[in-house]
C-alpha positions in Angstrom: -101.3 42.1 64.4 -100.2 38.1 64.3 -101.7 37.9 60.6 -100.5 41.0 59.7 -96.9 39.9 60.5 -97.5 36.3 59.0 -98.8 37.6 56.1 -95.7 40.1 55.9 -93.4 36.9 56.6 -95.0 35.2 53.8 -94.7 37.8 50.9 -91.1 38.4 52.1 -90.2 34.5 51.5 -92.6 34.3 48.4 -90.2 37.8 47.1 -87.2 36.0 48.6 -87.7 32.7 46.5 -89.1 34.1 43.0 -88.1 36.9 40.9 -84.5 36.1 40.2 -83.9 37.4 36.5 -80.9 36.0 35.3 -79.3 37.7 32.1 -76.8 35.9 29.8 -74.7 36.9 27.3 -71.5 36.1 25.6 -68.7 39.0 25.5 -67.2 39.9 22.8 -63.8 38.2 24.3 -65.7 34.9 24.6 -66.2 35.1 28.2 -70.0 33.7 29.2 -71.5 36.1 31.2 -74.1 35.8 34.1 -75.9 39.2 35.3 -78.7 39.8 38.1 -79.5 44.2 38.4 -80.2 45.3 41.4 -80.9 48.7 42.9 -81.1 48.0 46.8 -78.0 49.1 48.0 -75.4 50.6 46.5 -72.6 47.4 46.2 -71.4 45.5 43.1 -70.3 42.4 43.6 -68.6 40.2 41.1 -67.0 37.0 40.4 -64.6 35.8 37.5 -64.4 31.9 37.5 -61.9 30.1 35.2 -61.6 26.2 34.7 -58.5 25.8 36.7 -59.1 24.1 39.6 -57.1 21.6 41.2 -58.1 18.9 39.0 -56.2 20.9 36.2 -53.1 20.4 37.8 -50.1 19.2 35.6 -48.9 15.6 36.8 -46.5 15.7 39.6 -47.5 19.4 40.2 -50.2 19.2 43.0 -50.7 21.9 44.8 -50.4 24.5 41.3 -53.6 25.5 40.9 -54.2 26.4 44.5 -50.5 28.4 44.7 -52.0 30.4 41.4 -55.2 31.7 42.7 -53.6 32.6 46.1 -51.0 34.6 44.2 -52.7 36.6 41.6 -53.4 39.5 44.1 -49.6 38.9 45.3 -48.3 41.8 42.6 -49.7 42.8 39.6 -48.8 45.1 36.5 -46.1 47.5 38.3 -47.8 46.8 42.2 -46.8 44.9 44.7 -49.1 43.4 46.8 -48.7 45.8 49.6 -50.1 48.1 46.9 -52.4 46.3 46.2 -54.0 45.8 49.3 -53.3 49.6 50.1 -55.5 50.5 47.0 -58.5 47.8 48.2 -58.5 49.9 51.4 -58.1 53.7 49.9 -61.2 52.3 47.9 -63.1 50.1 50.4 -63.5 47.4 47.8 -62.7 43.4 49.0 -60.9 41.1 46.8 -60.7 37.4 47.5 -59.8 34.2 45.6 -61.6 31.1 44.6 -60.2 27.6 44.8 -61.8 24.2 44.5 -61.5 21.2 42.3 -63.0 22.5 39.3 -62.8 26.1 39.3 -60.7 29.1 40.3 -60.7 32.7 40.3 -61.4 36.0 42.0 -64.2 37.9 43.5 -64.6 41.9 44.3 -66.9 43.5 46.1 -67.3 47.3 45.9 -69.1 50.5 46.1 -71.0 50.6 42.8 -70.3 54.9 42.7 -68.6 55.7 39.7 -65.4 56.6 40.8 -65.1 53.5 43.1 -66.4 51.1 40.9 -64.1 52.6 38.2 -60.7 51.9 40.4 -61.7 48.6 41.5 -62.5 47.3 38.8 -59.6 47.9 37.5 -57.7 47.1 39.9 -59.5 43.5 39.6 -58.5 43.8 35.6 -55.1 43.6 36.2 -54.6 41.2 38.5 -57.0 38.9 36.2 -54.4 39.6 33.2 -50.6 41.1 34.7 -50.1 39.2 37.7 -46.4 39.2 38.7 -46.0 36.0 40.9 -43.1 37.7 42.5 -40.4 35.3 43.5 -40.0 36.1 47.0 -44.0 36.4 47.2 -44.1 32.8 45.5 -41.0 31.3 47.9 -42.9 32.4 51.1 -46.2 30.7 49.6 -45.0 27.9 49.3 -43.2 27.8 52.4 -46.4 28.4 53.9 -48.2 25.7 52.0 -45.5 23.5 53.2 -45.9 23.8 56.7 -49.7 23.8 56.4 -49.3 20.1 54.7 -46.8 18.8 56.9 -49.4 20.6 60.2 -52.2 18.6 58.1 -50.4 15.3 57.6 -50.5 14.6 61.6 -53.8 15.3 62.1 -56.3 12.2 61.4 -58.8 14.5 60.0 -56.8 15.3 57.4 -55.5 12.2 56.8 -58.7 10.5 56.1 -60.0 13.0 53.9 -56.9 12.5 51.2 -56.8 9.0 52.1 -60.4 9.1 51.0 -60.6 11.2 48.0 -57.6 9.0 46.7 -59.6 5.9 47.4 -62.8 6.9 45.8 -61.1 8.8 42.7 -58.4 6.2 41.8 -55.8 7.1 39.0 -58.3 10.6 38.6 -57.6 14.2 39.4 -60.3 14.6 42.1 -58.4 11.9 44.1 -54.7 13.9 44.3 -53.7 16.3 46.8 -51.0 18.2 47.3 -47.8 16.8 48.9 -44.7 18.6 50.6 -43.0 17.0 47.5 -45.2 18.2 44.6 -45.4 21.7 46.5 -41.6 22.0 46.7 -40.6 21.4 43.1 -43.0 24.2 41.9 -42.0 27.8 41.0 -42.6 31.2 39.7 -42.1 29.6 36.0 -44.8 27.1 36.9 -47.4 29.8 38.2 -47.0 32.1 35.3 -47.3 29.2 32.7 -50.2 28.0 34.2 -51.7 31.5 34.6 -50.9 32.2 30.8 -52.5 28.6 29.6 -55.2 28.6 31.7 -57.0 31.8 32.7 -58.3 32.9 29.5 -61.8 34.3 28.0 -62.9 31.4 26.5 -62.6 29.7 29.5 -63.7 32.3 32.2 -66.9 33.1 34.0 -68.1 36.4 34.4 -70.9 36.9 37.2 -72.1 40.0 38.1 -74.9 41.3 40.6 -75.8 44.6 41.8 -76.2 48.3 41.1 -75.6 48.6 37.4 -77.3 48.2 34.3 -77.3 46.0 31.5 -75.2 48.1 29.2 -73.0 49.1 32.3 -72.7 45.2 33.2 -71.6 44.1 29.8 -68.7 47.0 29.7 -67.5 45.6 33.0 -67.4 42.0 31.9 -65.7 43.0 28.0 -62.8 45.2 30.1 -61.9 42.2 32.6 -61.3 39.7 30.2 -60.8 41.6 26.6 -56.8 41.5 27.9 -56.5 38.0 29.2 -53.8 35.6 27.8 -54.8 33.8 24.9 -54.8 30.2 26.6 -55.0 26.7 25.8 -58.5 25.3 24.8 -60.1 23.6 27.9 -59.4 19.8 27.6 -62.1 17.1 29.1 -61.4 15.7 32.1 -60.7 11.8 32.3 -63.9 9.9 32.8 -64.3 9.7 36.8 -64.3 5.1 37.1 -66.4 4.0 40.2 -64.2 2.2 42.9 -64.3 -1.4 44.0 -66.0 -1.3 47.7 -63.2 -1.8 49.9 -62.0 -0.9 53.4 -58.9 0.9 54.2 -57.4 1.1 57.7 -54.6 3.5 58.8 -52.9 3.5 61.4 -52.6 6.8 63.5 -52.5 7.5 68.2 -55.6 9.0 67.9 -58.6 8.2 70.7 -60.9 8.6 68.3 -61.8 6.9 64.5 -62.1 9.1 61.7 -64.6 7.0 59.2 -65.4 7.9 55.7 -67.9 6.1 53.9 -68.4 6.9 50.0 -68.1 6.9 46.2 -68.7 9.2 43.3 -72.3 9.7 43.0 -73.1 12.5 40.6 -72.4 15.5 38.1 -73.9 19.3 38.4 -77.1 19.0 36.5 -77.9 15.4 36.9 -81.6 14.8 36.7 -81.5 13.1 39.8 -79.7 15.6 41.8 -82.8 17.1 43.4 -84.1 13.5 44.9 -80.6 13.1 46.2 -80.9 16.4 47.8 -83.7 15.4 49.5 -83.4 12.1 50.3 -79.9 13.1 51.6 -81.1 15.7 54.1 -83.1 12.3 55.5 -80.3 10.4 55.7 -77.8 12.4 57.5 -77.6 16.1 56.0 -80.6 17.3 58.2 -78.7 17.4 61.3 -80.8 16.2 64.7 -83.9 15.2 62.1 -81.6 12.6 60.1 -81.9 9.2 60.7 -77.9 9.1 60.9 -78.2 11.5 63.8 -80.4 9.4 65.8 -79.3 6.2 65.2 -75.6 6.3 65.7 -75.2 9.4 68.3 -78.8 9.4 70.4 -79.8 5.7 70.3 -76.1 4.3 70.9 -74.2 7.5 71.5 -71.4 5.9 69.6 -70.5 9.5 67.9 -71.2 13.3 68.7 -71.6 14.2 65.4 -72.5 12.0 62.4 -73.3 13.2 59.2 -74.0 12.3 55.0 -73.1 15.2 51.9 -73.5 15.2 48.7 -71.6 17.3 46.8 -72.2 17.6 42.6 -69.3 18.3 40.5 -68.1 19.0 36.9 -68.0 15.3 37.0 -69.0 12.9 39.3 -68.7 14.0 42.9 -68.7 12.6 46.2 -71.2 11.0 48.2 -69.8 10.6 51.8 -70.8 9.5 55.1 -68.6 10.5 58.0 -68.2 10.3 61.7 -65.7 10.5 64.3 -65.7 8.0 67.4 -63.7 6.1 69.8 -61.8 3.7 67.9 -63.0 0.5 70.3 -66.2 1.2 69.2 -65.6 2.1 65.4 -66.6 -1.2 64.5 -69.8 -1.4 65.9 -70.8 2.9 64.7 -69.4 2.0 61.3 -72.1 -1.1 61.4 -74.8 0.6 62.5 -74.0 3.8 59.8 -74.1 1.0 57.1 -77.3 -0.4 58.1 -79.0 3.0 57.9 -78.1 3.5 54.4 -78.5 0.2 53.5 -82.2 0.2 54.1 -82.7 3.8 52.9 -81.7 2.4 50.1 -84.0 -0.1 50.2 -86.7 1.7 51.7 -86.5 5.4 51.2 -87.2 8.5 53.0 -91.1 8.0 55.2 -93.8 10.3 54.5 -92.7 12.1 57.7 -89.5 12.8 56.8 -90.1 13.5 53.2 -92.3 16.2 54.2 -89.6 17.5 56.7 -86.9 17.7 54.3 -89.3 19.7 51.8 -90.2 21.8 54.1 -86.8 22.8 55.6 -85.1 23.0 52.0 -87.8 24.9 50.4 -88.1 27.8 53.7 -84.6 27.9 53.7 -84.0 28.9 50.0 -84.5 32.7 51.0 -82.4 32.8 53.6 -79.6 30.8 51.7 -80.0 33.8 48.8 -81.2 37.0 50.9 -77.6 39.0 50.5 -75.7 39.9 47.2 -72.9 38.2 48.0 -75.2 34.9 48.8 -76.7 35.3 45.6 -73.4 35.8 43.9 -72.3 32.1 44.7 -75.3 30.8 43.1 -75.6 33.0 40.1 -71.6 31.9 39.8 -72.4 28.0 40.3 -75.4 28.4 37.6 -73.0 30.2 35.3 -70.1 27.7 35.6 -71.9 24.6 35.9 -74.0 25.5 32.5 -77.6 25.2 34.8 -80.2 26.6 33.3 -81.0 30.6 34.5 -84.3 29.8 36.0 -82.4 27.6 38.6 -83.4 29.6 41.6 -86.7 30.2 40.7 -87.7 26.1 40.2 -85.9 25.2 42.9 -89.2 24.8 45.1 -91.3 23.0 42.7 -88.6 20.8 42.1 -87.8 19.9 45.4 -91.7 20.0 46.4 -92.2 17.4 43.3 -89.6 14.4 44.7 -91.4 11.6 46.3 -89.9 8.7 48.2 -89.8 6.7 45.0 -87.9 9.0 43.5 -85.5 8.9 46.4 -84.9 5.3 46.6 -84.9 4.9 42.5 -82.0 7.7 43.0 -80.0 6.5 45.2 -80.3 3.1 44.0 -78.6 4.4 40.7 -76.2 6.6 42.3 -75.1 4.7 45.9 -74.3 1.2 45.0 -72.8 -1.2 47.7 -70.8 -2.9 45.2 -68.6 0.6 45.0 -68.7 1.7 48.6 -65.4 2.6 49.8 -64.6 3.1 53.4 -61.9 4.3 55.2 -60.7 4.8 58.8 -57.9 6.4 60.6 -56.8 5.0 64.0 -58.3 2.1 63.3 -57.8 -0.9 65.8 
């Protein structure tokens, strides 16, 4: 009975990590279109991505982007939002909205019968193309986003992550967040110009995964953006410049240090991104197994929690260390921190912990893509980031190929000392 459930586990996780098929197509509206059918359950999930994240925010408009996303549900065509969300329920679809620095947009889920799939998607059609941006809906937004930044601007959590993303992305959209100020002087004019110059085909995302078929899936994704505003065409983004290592020290009554240690590191679809993915769960992404983790918090106890990230962008994005400890000590934890990644650097990942972070990335793939909705937000990431459609399926052989040469040869090129920025809030 044991091998007959170990070799059940196995051809569920071999099923779970292969197989994938990823269809792409350009509509006939321009919009690039990423499709996975299946016929499992009866649910279509989808997700319409545009290139207006934050970093697409107008000077002196922070906050813009985010305030548009939220609001596109908040009245639509000739309904409200209470209508709206009336019309989600009568249906039993789900809307949400996606915001980051690069992208934003909408997702759905719904029943994939015809007659539900039928009224949420349109529903989701016009809110893509005829939202409202009511003004009371928009003055009760922001008033919202207001207090949330002026909540956020006492704690030293928050503080330390603008403080950071400022330091690392000088002069650069990554490195601005939104301000009480920058918040206040937007309105309803603002949303809808932004909406009309920036959430067009040509520079939308259309994912779609579930119980449809080909034909089906390419109606779906012509009727959601064949009435979208014209636009602006996408301009680059500035080249990200790396930082000049530096520490910054705020001041702030909190016990504790907040401590960020980073810079830029690298782009979606870098070659080295998969020997930074590695090497990083080594370093301090692998939780209790990272070397981060057992230097700082069990060998010195100087922190409860200690950790490294790397997080790919459009552009370059960040490669942070971070911890949170009492601030007589921060010197001595942000020492010790530095002296781990110093000598990964140097030395890379052992054979032991190479093999661990293999292991543990590659098992984990399955469960990380065993739901619709999981796989939606990688078949979206693939789609926006232009990675190629057999992502999912080389992802083990590409992590199972890094060695620890690779690792240190990577994060020589990508973690430099010389552009290591650090910064800490109730500092001493």
């Amino acid at each position: 009975m044991r091998i007959l459930l170990a070799a059940l586990v196995m051809a569920l996780s071999a099923a779970a990590h292969a197989g994938v098929k990823i269809e792409h197509w350009v509509a006939p509206s321009g919009a690039r279109v990423y499709f996975v059918e299946t016929h499992d359950l009866p649910i279509l999930d989808v997700e319409v991505d545009f290139s207006a994240g934050s970093a697409y925010d107008p000077p002196g408009k922070a906050g813009l982007a985010g305030l548009t996303a939220n609001l596109l549900d908040g009245g639509a065509g000739d309904l409200d939002e209470e209508a709206i969300s009336a019309r989600l329920v009568d249906i039993g679809a789900r809307m949400g909205g996606v915001a980051e620095s690069d992208r934003a947009g909408v997702t759905l889920r719904t029943l994939a019968w015809p007659k539900e799939r039928a009224a949420a998607l349109a529903l989701l059609q016009l809110v893509l193309a005829r939202p409202t941006f009511p003004e009371a809906v928009v003055a009760r937004e922001k008033a919202r986003s207001i207090a949330a930044i002026q909540e956020a601007d006492t704690r030293p959590d928050a503080i330390s992550a603008k403080r950071f993303a400022a330091a690392i992305y000088p002069d650069h959209p990554y490195g601005v967040s939104a301000t009480v100020e920058s918040v206040g002087r937007l309105g309803r004019d603002d949303l809808a110009a932004f909406h009309r110059d920036h959430y067009s085909a040509r520079r939308a995302v259309v994912s779609i995964i579930g119980d449809v078929s080909r034909a089906e899936a390419e109606r779906i994704a012509q009727s959601l953006t064949e009435a979208l505003p014209a636009g602006l065409p996408e301009a680059p983004l500035p080249d990200v410049k790396l930082p000049t290592a530096a520490t910054i020290k705020v001041a702030h009554p909190a016990a504790q240090s907040h401590i960020h240690v980073g810079l830029p590191a690298v782009r979606r679809g870098d070659p080295d991104y998969f020997a930074l993915l590695v090497g990083n769960y080594s370093l301090g992404g692998g939780g209790f197994v990272s070397r981060l983790m057992k230097e700082v918090r069990e060998k010195r106890g100087y922190a409860y929690s200690v950790y490294s990230y790397i997080a790919p962008r459009k552009l370059e994005g960040p490669f942070e260390m971070g911890m949170q400890t009492k601030r007589e000590q921060a010197g001595d934890a942000l020492k010790v921190a530095n002296d781990v990644l110093a000598g990964f650097i140097k030395g890379g990942p052992t054979e032991a912990e190479l093999a661990a972070a293999k292991k543990n990335l590659i098992d984990g793939l399955g469960l990380r893509i065993d739901s619709n909705a999981k796989l939606l937000g990688y078949l979206a990431t693939i789609g926006f980031f232009n990675l190629p459609l057999s992502y999912l399926d080389d992802f083990p052989a590409r992590v199972a190929a890094v060695t620890a040469k690779g690792v240190r040869e990577a994060f020589a090129r990508h973690v430099k000392a010389e552009h290591l920025v650090t910064v800490i809030v109730a500092a001493d």
